[in-house]
mmCIF file of the C-alpha atoms, coordinates in Angstrom:
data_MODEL
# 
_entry.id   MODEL 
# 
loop_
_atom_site.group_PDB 
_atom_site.id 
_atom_site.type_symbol 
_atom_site.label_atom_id 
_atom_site.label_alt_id 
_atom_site.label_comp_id 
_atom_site.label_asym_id 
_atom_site.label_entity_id 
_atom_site.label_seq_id 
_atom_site.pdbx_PDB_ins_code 
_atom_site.Cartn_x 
_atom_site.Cartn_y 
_atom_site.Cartn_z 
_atom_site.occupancy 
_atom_site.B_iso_or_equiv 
_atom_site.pdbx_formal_charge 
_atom_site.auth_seq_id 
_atom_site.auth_comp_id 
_atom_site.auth_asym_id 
_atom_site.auth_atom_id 
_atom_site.pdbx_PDB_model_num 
ATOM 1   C CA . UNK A 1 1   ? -11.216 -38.687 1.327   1.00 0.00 ? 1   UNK A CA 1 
ATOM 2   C CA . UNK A 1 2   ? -11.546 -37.320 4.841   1.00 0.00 ? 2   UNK A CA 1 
ATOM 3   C CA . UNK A 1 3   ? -8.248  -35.375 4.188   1.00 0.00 ? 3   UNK A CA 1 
ATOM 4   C CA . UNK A 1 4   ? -9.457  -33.736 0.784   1.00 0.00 ? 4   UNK A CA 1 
ATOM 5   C CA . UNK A 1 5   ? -12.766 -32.357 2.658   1.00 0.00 ? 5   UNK A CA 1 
ATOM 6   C CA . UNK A 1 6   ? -10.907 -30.796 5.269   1.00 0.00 ? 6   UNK A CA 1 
ATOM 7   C CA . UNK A 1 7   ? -9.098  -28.991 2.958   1.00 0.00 ? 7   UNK A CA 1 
ATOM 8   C CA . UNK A 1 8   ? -11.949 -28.228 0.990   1.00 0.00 ? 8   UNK A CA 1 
ATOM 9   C CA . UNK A 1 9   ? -13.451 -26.953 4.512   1.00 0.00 ? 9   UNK A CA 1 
ATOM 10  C CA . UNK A 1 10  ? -10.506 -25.023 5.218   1.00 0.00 ? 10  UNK A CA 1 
ATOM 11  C CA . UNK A 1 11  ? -10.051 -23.509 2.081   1.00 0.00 ? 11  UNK A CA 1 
ATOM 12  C CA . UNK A 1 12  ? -13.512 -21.577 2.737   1.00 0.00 ? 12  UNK A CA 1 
ATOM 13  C CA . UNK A 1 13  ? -13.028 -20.826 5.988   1.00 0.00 ? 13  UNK A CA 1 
ATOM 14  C CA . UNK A 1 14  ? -9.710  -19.626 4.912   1.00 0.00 ? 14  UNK A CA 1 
ATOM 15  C CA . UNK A 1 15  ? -11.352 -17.087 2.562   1.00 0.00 ? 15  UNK A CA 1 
ATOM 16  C CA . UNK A 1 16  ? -13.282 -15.646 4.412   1.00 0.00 ? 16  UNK A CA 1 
ATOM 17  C CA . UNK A 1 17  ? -9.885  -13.816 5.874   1.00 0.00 ? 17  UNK A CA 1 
ATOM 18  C CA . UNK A 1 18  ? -8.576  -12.358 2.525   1.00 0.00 ? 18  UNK A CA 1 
ATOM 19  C CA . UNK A 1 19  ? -9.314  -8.820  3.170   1.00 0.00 ? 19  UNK A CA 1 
ATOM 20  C CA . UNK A 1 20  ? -8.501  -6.504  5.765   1.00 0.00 ? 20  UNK A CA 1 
ATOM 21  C CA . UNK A 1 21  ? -10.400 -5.562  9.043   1.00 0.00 ? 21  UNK A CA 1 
ATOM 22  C CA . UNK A 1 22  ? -10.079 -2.191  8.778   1.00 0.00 ? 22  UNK A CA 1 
ATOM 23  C CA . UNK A 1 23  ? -9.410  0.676   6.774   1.00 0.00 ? 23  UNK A CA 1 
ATOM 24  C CA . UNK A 1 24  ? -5.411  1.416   8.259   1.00 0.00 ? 24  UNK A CA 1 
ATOM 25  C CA . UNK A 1 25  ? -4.436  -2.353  7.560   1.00 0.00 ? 25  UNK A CA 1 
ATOM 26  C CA . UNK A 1 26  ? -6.000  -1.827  4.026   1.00 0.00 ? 26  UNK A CA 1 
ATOM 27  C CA . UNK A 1 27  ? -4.271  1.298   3.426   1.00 0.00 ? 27  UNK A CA 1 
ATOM 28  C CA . UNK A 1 28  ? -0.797  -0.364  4.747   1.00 0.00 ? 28  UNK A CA 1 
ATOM 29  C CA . UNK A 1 29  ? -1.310  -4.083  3.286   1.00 0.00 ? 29  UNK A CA 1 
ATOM 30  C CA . UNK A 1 30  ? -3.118  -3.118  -0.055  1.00 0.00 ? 30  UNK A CA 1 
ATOM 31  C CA . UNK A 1 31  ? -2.018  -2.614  -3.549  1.00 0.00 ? 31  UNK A CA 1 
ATOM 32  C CA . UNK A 1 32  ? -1.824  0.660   -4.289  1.00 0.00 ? 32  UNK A CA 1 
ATOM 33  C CA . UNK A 1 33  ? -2.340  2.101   -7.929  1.00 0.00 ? 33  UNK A CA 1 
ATOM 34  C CA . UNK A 1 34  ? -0.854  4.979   -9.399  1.00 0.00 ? 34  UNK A CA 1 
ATOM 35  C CA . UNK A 1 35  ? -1.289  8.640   -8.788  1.00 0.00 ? 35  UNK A CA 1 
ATOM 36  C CA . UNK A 1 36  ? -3.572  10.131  -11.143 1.00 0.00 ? 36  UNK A CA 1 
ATOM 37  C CA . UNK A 1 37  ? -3.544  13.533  -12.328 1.00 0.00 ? 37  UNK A CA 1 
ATOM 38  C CA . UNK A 1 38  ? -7.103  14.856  -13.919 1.00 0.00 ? 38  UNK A CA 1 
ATOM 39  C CA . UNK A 1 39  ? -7.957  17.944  -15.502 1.00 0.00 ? 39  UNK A CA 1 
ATOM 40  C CA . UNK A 1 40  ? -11.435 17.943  -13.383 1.00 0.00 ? 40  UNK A CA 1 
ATOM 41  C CA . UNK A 1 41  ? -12.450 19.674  -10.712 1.00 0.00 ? 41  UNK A CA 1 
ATOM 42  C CA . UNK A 1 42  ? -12.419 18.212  -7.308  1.00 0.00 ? 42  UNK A CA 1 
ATOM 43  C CA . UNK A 1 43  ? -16.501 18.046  -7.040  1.00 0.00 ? 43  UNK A CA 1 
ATOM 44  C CA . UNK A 1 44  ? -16.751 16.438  -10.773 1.00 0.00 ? 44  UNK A CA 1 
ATOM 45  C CA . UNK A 1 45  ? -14.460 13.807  -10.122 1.00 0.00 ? 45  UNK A CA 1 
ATOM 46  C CA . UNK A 1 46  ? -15.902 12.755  -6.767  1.00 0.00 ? 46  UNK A CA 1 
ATOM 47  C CA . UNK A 1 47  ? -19.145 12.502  -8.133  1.00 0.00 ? 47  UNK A CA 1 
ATOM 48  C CA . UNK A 1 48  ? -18.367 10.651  -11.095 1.00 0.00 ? 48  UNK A CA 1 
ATOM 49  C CA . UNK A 1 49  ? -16.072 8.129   -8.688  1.00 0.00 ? 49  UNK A CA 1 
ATOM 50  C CA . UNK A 1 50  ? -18.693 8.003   -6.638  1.00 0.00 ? 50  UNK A CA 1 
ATOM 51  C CA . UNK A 1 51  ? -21.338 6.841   -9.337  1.00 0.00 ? 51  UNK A CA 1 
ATOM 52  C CA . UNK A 1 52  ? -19.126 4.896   -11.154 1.00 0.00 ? 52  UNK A CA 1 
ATOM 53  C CA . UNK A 1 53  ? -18.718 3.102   -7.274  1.00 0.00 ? 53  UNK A CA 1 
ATOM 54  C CA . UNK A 1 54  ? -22.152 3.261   -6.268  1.00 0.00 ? 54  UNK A CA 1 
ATOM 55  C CA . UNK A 1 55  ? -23.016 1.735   -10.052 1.00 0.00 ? 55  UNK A CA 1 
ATOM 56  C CA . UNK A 1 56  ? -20.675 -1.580  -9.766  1.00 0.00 ? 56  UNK A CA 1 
ATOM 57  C CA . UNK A 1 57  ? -20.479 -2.377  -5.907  1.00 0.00 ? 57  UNK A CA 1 
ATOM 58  C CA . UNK A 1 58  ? -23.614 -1.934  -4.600  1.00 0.00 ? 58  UNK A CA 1 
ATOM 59  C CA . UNK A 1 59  ? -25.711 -4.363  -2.296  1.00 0.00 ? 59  UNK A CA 1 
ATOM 60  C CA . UNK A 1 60  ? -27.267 -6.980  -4.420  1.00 0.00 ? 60  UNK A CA 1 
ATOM 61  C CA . UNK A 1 61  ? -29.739 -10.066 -3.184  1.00 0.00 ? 61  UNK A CA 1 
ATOM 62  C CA . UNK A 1 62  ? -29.574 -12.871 -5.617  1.00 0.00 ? 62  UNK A CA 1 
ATOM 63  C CA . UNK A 1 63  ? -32.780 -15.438 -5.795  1.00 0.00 ? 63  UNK A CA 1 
ATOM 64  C CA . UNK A 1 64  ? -31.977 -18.896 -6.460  1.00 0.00 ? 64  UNK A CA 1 
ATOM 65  C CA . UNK A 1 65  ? -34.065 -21.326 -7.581  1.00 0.00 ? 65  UNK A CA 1 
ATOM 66  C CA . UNK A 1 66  ? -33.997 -23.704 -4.456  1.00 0.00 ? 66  UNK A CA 1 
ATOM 67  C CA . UNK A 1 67  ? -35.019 -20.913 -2.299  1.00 0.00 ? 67  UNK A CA 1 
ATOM 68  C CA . UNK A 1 68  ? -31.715 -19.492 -0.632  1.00 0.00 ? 68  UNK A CA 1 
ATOM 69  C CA . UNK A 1 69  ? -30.811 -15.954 -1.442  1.00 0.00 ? 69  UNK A CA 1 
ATOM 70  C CA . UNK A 1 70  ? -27.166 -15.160 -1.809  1.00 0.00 ? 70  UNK A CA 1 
ATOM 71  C CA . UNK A 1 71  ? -26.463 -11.769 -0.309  1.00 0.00 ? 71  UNK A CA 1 
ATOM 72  C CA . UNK A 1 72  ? -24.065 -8.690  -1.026  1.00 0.00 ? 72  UNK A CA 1 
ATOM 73  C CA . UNK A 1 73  ? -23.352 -6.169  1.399   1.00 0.00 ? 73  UNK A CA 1 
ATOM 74  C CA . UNK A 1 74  ? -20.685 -4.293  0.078   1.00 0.00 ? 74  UNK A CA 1 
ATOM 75  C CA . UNK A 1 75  ? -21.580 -0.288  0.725   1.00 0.00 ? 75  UNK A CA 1 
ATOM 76  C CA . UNK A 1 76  ? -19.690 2.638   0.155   1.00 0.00 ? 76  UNK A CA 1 
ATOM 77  C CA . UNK A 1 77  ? -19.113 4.835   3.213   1.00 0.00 ? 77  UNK A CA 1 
ATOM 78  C CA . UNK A 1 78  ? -17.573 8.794   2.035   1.00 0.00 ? 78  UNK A CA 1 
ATOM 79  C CA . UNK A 1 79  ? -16.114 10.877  4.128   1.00 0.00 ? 79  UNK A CA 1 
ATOM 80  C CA . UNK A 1 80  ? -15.049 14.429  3.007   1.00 0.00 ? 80  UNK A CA 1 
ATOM 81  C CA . UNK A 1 81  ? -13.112 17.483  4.364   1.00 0.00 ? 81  UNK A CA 1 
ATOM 82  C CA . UNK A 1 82  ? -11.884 20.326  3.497   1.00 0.00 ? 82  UNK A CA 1 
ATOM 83  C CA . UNK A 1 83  ? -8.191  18.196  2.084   1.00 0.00 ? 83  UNK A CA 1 
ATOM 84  C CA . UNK A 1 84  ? -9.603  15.424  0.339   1.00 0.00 ? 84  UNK A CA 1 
ATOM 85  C CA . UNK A 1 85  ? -12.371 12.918  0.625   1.00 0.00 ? 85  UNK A CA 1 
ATOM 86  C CA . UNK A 1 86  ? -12.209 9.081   0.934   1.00 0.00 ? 86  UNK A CA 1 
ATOM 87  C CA . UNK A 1 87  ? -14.437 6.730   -0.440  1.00 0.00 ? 87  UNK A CA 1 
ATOM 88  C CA . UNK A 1 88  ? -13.948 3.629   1.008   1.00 0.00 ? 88  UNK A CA 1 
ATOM 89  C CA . UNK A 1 89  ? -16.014 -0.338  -0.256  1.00 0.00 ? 89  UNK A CA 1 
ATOM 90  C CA . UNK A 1 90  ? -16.452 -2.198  2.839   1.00 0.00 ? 90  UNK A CA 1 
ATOM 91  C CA . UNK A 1 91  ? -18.850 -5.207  3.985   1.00 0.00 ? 91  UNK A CA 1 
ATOM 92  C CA . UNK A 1 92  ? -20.144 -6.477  7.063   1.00 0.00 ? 92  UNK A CA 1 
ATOM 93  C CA . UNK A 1 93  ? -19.649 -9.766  7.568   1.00 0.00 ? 93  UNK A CA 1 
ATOM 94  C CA . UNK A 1 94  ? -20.173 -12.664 10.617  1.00 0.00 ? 94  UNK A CA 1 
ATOM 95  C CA . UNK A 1 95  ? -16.145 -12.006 11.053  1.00 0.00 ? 95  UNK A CA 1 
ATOM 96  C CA . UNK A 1 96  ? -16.304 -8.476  11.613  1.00 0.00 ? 96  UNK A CA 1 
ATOM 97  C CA . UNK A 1 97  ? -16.028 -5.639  8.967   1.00 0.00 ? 97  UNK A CA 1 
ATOM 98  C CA . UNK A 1 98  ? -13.843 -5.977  6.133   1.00 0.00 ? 98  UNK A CA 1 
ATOM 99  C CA . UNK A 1 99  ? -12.597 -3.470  3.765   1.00 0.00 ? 99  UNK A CA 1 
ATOM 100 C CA . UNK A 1 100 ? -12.134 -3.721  -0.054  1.00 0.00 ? 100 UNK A CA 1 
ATOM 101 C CA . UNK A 1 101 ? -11.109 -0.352  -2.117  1.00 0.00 ? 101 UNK A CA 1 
ATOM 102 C CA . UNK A 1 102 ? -10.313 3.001   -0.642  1.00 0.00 ? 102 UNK A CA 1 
ATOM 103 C CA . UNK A 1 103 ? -9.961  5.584   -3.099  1.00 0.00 ? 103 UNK A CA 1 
ATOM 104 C CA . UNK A 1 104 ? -8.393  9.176   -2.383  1.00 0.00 ? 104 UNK A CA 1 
ATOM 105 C CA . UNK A 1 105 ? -9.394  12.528  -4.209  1.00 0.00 ? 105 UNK A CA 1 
ATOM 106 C CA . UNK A 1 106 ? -7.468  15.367  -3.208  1.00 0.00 ? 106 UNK A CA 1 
ATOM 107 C CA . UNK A 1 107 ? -5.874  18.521  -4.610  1.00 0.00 ? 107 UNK A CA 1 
ATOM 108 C CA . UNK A 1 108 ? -2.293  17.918  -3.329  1.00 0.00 ? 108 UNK A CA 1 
ATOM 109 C CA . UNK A 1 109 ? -0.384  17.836  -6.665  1.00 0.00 ? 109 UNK A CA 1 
ATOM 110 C CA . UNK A 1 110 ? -0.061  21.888  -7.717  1.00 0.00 ? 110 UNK A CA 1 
ATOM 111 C CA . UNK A 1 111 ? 0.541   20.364  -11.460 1.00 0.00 ? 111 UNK A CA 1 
ATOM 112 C CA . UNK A 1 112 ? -3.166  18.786  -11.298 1.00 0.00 ? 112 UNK A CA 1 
ATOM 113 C CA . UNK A 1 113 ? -6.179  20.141  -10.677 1.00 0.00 ? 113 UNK A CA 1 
ATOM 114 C CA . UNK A 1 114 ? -7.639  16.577  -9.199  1.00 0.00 ? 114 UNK A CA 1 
ATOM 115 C CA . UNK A 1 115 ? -5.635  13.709  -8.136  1.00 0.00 ? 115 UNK A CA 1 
ATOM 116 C CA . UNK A 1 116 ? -6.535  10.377  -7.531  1.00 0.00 ? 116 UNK A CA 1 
ATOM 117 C CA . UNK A 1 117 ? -5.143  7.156   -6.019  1.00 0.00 ? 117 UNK A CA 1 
ATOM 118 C CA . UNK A 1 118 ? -6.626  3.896   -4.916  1.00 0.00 ? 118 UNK A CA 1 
ATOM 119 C CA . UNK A 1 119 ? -5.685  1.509   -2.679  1.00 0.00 ? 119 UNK A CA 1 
ATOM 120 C CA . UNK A 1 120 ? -7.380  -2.383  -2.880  1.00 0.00 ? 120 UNK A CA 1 
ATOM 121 C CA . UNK A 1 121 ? -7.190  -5.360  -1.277  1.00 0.00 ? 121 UNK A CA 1 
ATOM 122 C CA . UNK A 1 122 ? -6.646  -7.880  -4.341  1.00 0.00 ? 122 UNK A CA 1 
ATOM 123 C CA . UNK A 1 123 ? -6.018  -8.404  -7.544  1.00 0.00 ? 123 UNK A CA 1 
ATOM 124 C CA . UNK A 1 124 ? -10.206 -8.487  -7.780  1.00 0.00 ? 124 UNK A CA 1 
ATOM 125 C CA . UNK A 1 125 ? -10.544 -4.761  -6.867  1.00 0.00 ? 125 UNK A CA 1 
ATOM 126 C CA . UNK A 1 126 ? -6.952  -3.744  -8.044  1.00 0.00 ? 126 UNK A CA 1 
ATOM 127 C CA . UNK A 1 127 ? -7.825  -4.465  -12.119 1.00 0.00 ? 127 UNK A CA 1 
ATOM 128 C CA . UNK A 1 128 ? -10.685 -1.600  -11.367 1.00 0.00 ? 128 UNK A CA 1 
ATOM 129 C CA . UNK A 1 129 ? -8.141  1.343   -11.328 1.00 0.00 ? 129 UNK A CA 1 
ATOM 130 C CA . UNK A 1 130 ? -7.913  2.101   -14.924 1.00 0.00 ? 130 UNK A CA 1 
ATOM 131 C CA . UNK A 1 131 ? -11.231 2.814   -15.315 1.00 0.00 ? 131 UNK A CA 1 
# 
């Protein structure tokens, strides 16, 4: 018994390490998805990324019945220049920061208008790049 709870205790301390620390180890360690080429402007498909982002991963505070709250931090940081801009999912957590999706919008393919990649740190975030 003793050895089946300390692997039950390790398994959630364990998961608490599944994504990266920061936004280079994501971008090297993550799954990447393909390149997509859109017909869009730049500015239309950052904003509808970026609402489509905001929409799913945003902070929630769930009420339980006993009392506890279960809280989600995940926020969505953007940073734009004049190349591309990066949208990156992220949480703070009692481990230190840890990163989640980082999605690209640039204009670097001449054949495309807009394009598009992702980069995510499991299967979790990874099954969001088709839509």
């Amino acid at each position: 018994m003793y050895k089946g709870f300390t692997g039950v205790v390790f398994l959630l301390l364990g998961g608490c390490s599944l994504h990266p620390y920061s936004k280079d180890e994501l971008l090297n360690t993550g799954t990447t998805s393909p390149e997509y080429c859109l017909t869009q402007e730049r500015a239309v498909v950052e904003e509808r990324v970026q609402g489509y982002l905001n929409h799913c991963f945003h902070p929630q505070v769930t009420e339980l019945n006993t009392g506890a709250r279960l809280v989600n931090t995940i926020q969505l940081k953007v940073d734009r220049n004049a190349e591309r801009s990066d949208m990156v999912l992220w949480a703070p957590t009692i481990y230190g920061s840890q990163f989640y999706m980082n999605l690209i919008v640039s204009e670097k393919n001449p054949a495309c208008k807009t394009t598009m990649t992702a980069v995510a740190s499991g299967w979790g975030f990874a099954r969001n790049f088709p839509k």
